[in-house]
C-alpha positions in Angstrom: 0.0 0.0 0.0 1.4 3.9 -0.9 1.7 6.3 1.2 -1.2 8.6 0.8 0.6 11.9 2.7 4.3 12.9 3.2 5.4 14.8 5.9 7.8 17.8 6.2 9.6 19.4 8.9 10.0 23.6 8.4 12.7 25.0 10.0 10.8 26.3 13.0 10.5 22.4 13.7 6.5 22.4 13.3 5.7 19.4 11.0 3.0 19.1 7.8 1.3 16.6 6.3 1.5 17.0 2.4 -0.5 15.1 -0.3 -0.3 14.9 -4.3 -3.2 16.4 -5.8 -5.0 14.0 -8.4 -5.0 16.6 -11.5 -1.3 17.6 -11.8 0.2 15.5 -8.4 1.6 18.9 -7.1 2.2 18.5 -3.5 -1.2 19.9 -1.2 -0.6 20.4 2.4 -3.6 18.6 4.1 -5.5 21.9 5.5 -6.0 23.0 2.1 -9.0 23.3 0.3 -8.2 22.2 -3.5 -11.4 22.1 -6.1 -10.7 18.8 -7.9 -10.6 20.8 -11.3 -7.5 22.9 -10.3 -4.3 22.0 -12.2 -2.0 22.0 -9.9 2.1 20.8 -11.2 4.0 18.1 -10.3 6.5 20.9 -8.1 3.9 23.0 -6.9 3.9 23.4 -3.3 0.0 24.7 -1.6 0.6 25.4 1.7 -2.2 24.9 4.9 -5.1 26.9 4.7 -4.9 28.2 1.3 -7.8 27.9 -1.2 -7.2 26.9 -5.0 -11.2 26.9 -6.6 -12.1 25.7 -9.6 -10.3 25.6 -12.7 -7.1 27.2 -11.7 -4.1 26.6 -13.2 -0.7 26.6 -10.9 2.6 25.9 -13.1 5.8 24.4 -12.1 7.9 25.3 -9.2 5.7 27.7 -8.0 5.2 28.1 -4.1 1.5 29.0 -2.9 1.9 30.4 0.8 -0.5 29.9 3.6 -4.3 31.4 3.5 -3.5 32.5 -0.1 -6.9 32.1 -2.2 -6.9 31.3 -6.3 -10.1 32.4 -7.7 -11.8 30.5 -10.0 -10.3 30.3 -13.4 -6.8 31.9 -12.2 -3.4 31.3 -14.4 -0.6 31.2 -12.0 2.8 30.8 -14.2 5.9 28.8 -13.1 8.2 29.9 -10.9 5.9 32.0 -9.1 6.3 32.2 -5.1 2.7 34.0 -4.0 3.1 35.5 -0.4 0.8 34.4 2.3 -2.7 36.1 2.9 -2.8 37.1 -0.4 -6.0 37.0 -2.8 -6.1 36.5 -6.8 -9.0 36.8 -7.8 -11.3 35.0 -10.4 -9.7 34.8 -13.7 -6.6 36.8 -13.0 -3.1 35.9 -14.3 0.3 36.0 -12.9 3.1 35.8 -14.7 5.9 33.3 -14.4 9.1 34.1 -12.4 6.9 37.0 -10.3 7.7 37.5 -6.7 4.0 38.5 -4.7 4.4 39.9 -1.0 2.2 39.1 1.9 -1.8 40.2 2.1 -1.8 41.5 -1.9 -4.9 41.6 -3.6 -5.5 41.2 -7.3 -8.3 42.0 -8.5 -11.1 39.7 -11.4 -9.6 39.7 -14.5 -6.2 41.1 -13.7 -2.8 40.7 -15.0 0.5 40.3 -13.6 3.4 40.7 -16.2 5.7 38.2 -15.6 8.8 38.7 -13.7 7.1 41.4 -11.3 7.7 42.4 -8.0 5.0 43.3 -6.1 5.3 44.3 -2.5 3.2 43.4 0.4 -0.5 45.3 0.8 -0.5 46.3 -2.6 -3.8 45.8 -4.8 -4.0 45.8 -8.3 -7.1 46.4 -10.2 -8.3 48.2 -7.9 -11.3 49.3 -10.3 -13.0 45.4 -10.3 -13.7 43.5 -6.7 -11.7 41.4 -5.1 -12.7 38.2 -2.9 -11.8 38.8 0.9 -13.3 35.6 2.7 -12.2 31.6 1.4 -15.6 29.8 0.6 -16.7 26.4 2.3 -17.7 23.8 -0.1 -17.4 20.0 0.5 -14.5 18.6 -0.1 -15.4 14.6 0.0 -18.1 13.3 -1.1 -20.8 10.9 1.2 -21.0 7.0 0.1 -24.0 6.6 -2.1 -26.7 4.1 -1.2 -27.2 0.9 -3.3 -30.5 1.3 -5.4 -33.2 -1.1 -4.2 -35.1 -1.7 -7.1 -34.7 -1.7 -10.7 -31.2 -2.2 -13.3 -28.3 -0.7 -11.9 -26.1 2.3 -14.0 -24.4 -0.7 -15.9 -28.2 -1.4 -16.8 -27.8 -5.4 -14.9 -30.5 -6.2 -12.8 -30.4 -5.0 -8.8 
């Protein structure tokens, strides 16, 4: 049987459970909340707490901090290390190589040319809102019930 989590030790000594996430197998700490649609690559690190909603896309090597959210739809390029707090919002890009400080907000539909520096606080696209609280969705679904009557989904009888 595999290992289904990995565990590192940061530097401060505190320890975190990581997993691979099914669509890309980019490493997802285990307090994370990852839509199953993301794309997340192979040497992507999401740290605890952060929140990656549908359809993002996360390129390689790229370092998502704690309590950062990815709106729906979000490019995130490779080499990108996004600082924690932060928010991008739905559809916005960020170019590879970029460096984003602590608690920055980036507004819908926004782009961030790659190799940018942005420091911490800042918020860009400022004209469109930007998402301020994570949303709770379900991340597992229940066990179904067997049907009791009639031919199951491969159409055999029950």
């Amino acid at each position: 049987m595999a290992r289904v989590y990995e565990e590192i030790e940061s530097r401060a000594g505190e320890v975190e459970r990581y997993r691979r996430h099914p669509n890309g197998r980019g490493m997802v700490a285990a307090r994370a909340l990852i839509d199953p649609s993301a794309y997340i690559d192979r040497t992507t690190f999401v740290e605890a707490e952060a929140d990656v909603r549908a359809n993002a896309w996360i390129g390689a090597g790229t370092w998502i901090d704690r309590s950062v959210v990815i709106g729906e739809g979000a490019f995130i390029g490779a080499n990108v290390h996004i600082g924690a707090g932060s928010v991008i919002g739905r559809g916005a890009r960020v170019g590879s190589d970029s460096r984003i400080g602590n608690n920055v907000k980036v507004a819908h539909g926004t782009t961030v040319e790659r190799d940018s520096r942005v420091q911490a606080g800042t918020l860009i696209g400022a004209s469109a809102p930007v998402m301020s609280e994570p949303t709770v969705r379900q991340t597992s679904r229940a066990p179904r019930t067997p049907r009791t009557g009639g031919p199951d989904r491969f159409g055999r009888a029950a």
